[in-house]
C-alpha positions in Angstrom: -60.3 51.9 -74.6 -56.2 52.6 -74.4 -54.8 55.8 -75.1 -51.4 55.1 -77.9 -48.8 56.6 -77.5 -46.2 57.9 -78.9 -43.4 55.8 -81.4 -41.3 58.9 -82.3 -41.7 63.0 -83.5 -40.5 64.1 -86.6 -38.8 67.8 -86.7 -39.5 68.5 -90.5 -36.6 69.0 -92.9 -36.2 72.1 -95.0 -36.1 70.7 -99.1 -36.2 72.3 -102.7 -38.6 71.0 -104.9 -40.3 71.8 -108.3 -39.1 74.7 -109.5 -37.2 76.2 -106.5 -40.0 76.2 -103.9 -38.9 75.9 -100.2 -40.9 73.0 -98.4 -41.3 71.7 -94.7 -41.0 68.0 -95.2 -42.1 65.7 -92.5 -41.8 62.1 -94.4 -40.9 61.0 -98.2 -41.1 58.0 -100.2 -38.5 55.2 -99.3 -38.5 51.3 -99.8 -38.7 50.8 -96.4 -42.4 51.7 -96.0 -43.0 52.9 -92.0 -45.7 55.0 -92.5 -47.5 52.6 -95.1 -49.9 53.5 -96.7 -48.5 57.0 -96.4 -45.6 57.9 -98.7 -45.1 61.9 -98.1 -46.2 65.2 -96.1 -45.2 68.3 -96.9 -46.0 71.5 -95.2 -45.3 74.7 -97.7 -45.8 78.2 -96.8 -44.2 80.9 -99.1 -44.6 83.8 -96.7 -40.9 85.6 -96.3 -40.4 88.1 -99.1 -37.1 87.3 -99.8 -38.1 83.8 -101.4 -38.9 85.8 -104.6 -41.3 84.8 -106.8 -43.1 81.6 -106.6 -41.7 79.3 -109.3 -44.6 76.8 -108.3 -44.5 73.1 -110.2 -44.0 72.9 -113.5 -45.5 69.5 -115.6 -44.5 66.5 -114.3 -45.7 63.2 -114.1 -47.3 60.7 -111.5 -48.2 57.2 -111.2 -49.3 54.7 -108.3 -49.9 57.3 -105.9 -53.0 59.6 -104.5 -51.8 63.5 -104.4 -53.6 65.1 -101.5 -53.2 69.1 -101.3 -55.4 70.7 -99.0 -55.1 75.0 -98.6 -55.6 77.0 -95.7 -54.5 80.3 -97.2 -53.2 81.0 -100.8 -54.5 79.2 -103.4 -52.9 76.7 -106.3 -53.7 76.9 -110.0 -53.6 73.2 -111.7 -54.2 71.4 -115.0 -53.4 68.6 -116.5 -52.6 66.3 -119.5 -56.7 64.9 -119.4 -57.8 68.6 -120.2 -59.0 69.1 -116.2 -57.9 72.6 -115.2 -58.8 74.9 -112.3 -58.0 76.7 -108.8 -57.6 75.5 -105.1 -58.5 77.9 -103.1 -58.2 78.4 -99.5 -59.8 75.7 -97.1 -60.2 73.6 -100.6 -59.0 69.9 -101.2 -58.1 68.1 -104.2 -57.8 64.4 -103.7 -55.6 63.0 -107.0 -55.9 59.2 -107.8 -52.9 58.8 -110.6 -53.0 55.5 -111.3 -51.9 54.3 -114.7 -50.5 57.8 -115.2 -51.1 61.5 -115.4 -49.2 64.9 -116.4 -49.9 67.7 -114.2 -48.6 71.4 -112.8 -49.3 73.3 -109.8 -48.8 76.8 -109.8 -49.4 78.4 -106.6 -50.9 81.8 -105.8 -50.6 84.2 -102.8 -53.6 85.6 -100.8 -54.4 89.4 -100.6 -52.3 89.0 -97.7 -49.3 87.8 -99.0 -49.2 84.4 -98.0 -49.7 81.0 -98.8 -50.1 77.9 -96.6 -50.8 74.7 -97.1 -50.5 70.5 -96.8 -49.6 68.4 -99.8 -50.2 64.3 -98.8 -49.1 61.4 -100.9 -51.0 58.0 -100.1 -50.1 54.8 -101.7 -52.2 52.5 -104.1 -52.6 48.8 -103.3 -50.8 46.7 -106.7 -54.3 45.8 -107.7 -55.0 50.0 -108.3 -51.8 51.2 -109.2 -52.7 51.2 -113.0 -56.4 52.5 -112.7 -58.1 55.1 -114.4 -56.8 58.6 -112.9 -59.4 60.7 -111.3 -60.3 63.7 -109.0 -62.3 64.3 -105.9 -62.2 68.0 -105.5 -63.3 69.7 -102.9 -64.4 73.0 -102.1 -64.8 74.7 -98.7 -67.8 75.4 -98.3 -68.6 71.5 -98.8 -66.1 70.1 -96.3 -67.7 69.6 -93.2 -67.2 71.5 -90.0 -68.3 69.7 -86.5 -67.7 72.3 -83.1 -68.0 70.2 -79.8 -66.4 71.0 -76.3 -63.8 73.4 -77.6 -62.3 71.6 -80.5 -63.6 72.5 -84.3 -63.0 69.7 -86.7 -62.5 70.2 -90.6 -63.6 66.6 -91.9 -62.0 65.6 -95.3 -62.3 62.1 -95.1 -63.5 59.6 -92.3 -65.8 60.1 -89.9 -66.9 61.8 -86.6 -69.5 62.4 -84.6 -71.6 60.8 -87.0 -70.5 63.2 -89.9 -68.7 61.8 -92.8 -66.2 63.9 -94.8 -66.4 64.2 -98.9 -63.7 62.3 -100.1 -64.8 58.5 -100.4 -63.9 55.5 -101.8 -59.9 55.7 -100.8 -58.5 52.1 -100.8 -56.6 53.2 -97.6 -59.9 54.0 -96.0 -58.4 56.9 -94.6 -58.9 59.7 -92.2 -57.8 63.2 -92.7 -59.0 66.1 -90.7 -57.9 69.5 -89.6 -58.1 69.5 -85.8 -58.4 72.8 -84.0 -58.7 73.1 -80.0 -59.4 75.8 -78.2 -57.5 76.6 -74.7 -58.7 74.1 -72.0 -59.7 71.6 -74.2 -58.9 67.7 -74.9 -60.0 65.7 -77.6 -60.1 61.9 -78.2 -61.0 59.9 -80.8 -61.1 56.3 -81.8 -58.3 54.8 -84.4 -58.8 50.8 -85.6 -56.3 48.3 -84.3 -53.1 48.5 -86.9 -53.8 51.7 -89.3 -50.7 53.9 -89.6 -51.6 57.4 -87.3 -50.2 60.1 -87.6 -50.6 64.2 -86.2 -48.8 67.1 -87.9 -48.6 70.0 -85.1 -48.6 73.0 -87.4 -50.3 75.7 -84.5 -49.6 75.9 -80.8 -48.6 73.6 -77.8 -50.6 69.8 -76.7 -50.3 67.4 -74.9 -50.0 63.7 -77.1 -50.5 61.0 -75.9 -49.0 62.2 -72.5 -46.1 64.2 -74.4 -46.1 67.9 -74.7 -45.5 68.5 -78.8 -44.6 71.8 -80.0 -45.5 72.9 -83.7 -43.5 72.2 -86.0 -43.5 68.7 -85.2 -45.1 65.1 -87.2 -46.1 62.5 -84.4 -45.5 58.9 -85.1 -47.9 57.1 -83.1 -47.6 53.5 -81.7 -50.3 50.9 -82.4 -50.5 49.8 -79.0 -53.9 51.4 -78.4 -57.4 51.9 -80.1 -57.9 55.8 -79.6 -55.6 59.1 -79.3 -56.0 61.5 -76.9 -54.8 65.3 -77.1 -55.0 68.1 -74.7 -54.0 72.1 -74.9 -53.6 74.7 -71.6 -52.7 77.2 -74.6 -54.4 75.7 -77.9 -53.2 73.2 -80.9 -54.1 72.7 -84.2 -53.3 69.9 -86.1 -53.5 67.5 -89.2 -54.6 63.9 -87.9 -53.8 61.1 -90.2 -54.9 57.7 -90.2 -55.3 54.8 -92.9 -55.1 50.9 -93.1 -51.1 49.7 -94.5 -51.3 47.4 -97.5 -48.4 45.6 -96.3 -46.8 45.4 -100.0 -43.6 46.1 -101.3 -42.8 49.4 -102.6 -40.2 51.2 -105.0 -40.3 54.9 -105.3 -38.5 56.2 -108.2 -39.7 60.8 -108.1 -42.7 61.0 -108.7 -43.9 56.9 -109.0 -44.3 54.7 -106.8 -44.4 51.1 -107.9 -44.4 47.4 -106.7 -41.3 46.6 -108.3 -38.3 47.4 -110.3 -39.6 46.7 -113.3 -42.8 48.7 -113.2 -40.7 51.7 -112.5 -38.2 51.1 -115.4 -42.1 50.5 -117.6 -43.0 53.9 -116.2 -39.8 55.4 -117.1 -40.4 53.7 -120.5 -44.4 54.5 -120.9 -43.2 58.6 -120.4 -40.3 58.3 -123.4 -42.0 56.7 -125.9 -45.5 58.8 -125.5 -47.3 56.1 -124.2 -47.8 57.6 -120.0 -51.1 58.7 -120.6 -53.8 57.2 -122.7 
């Protein structure tokens, strides 16, 4: 087994989106496709009084992508345009398939404490799915998985470790996503297949990647000249790992869709005019 290592780091970019809310954005939708299948990663925490209210996301649509928003503290409020309605709490995850189409808001709500914090993830459908039915894998917290071993603690949303699966299933990107947490003194390696996309957002403490120290805030890009990554903390790191098979297909993002070509997006654009996005 060969450690990768590391392509590039990513200092996230301050952005507006929705109705006025201030985001940490790491990577966003663009023809060119490097982090295939991954489109977006955005890192939002409203916790500096002076932001004012939280205006949240107002209705808006989506097609051809998965929505992936996973709370640590705070929670978001959503519904949507196929009657589904309901709260993410804290340490919940909602895992969106759009396809065809689907009108939704998010409204998000401090903790008793204040704050809110959080990941939103886009992940792209392969042509075949990008017009499917839309549906939901929610999550709560209690049902996402928690493995402890050697210092490191492990949230499991999707893929596998230690012989424990995560919840979400049935992801054309076969994905992994997991919250990774290690104590001081402590490494951590794990296995990635030859040519998925993998990435680590550093959102907590100091480690050592892939023989680089990475400081939160910070998304690493790694290489796919290995089969497994390797991370160690003196201090302690926690950390969103990312990993999923590319589809290799072209892509044009156009807001909220993300199509094949051209003309799906100007269908898309049409489909929302005339009343005929969602059936």
């Amino acid at each position: 087994m060969t450690n990768r290592t590391i392509s590039h780091i990513i200092e996230p970019q301050l952005v507006i989106e929705g109705a006025g809310v201030l985001l940490r954005r790491s990577i966003s939708p663009r023809a060119s496709n490097e982090y295939d299948p991954f489109l977006l990663f955005d890192h939002f925490a409203f916790n500096n009084p002076l932001e004012g209210p939280i205006r949240g996301f107002p209705t808006h649509p989506h097609r051809g992508i998965e929505t992936v928003t996973y709370m640590l503290e705070g929670s978001v409020n959503h519904r949507d345009s196929l009657g589904n309605a309901g709260k993410i709490g804290a340490g919940d995850v909602q895992w969106m398939t759009s396809g065809r189409g689907i009108l939704h808001e998010e409204m998000p709500r401090r903790s008793e404490n204040g704050n809110i914090y959080g990941f939103q993830l886009w992940v792209n459908l392969p042509a075949a799915q990008k017009m499917s039915q839309p549906r939901y894998q929610e999550v709560a917290a209690n049902a996402i998985p928690v493995v402890e071993k050697d210092g490191v603690t492990i949230r499991l949303v999707a893929g596998e470790f230690d012989g424990v699966r995560g919840p979400v299933t049935e992801i054309a990107a076969s994905p992994l996503y997991m919250d990774v947490k290690l104590a001081p003194g402590s490494s951590f390696i794990y296995p990635v297949p030859s040519g998925h996309t993998t990435l680590a957002y550093v959102f907590e403490g100091t480690g050592e990647f892939g023989e680089q120290i990475v400081e939160s805030v910070s998304m690493v890009v790694f290489n796919d000249d290995g089969d497994q990554i390797e991370v160690k903390s003196e201090s302690g790191v926690q950390f969103m790992l990312i990993s999923g098979a590319p589809f290799k297909e072209p892509i044009v993002p156009y807001g909220p869709f993300v199509m094949n070509t051209v003309e799906e997006i100007q269908q898309a654009i049409q489909d929302l005019r005339n009343g005929t996005f969602v059936k």
